[in-house]
N, C-alpha and C positions, 0 to 999 in steps of 0.2 A: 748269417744274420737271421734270425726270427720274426716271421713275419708277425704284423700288429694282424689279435683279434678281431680287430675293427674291420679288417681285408676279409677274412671269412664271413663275419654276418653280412661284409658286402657284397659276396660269391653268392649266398643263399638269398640273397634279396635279390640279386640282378636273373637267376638262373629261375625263379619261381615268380617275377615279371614276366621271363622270356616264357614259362610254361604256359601262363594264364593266356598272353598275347598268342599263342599257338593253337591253343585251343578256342578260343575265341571267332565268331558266334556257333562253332561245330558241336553235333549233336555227339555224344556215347555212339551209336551207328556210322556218323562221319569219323568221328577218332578212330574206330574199329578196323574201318577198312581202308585209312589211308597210313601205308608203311610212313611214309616219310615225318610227316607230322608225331607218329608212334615213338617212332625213332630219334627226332626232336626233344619229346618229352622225356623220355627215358636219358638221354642225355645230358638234359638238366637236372633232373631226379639223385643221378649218379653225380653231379659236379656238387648238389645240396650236401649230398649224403657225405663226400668227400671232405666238404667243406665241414661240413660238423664232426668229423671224428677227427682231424685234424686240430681244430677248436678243442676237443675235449683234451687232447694231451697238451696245448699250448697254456689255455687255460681254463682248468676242470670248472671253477667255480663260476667263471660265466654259462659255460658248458649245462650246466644244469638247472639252470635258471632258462631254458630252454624243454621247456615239456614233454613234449615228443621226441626229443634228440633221439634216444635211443634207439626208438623203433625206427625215426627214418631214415639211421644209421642200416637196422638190418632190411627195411626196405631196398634200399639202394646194394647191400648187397645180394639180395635175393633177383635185382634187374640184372646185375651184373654176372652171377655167377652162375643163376638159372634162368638167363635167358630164353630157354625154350618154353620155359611153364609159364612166362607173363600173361598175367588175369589184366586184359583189357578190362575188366567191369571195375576190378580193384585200385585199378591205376586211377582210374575215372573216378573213383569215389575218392582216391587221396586227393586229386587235384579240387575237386568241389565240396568236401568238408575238411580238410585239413592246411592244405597249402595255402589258403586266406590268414589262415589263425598265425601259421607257422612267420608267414612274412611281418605282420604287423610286431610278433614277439619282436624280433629280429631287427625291425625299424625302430622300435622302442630302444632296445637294450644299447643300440648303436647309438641312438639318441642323448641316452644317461651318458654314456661315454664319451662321446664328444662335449657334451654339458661339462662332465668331469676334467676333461681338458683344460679351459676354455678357463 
């Protein structure tokens, strides 16, 4: 059985709350040097990333209605695959200009769709 779209933009909305809350009130410096929290984020990163390229073959057309999909598709392979060269500064810069915008798309789009139910 196929899972419903609606369960993916609810993976990247619950995985990019759990980022913010992770990070939350720690500086770039504090992220830097605590493994665990790193490790944290990078794990949700990876569940977003999962979560929209699964989305994109279930269904393309929400899929790209979605801005950034692609890149944080190869973000999260670049966590995964080149784990030794993670750019803490980079990470830190998706979580604080990007990951806000990404959620809100995300709560929206879920938003229409349950409207469209309904």
């Amino acid at each position: 059985m196929k899972r419903d779209p609606r369960a993916f933009l609810s993976d990247v909305i619950e995985a990019g709350s759990a980022i913010l809350q992770a990070v939350h009130p720690i500086s770039l410096e504090s992220y830097s040097t605590n493994r665990l929290i790193r490790s944290s984020v990078e794990r949700e990163f990876t569940i977003i990333g999962e979560a929209l390229s699964q989305l994109s073959q279930r269904d393309p057309e929400l899929f790209t209605q979605i801005r950034e999909a692609p890149q944080i598709i190869s973000f999260r392979n670049k966590l995964t695959h080149e784990y030794i060269k993670v750019n803490n500064l980079l990470v830190w810069g998706v979580i604080e200009n990007d990951l806000p915008g990404l959620i809100n798309e995300c709560e929206r789009l879920l938003r229409n769709l349950n409207d469209a139910q309904e």
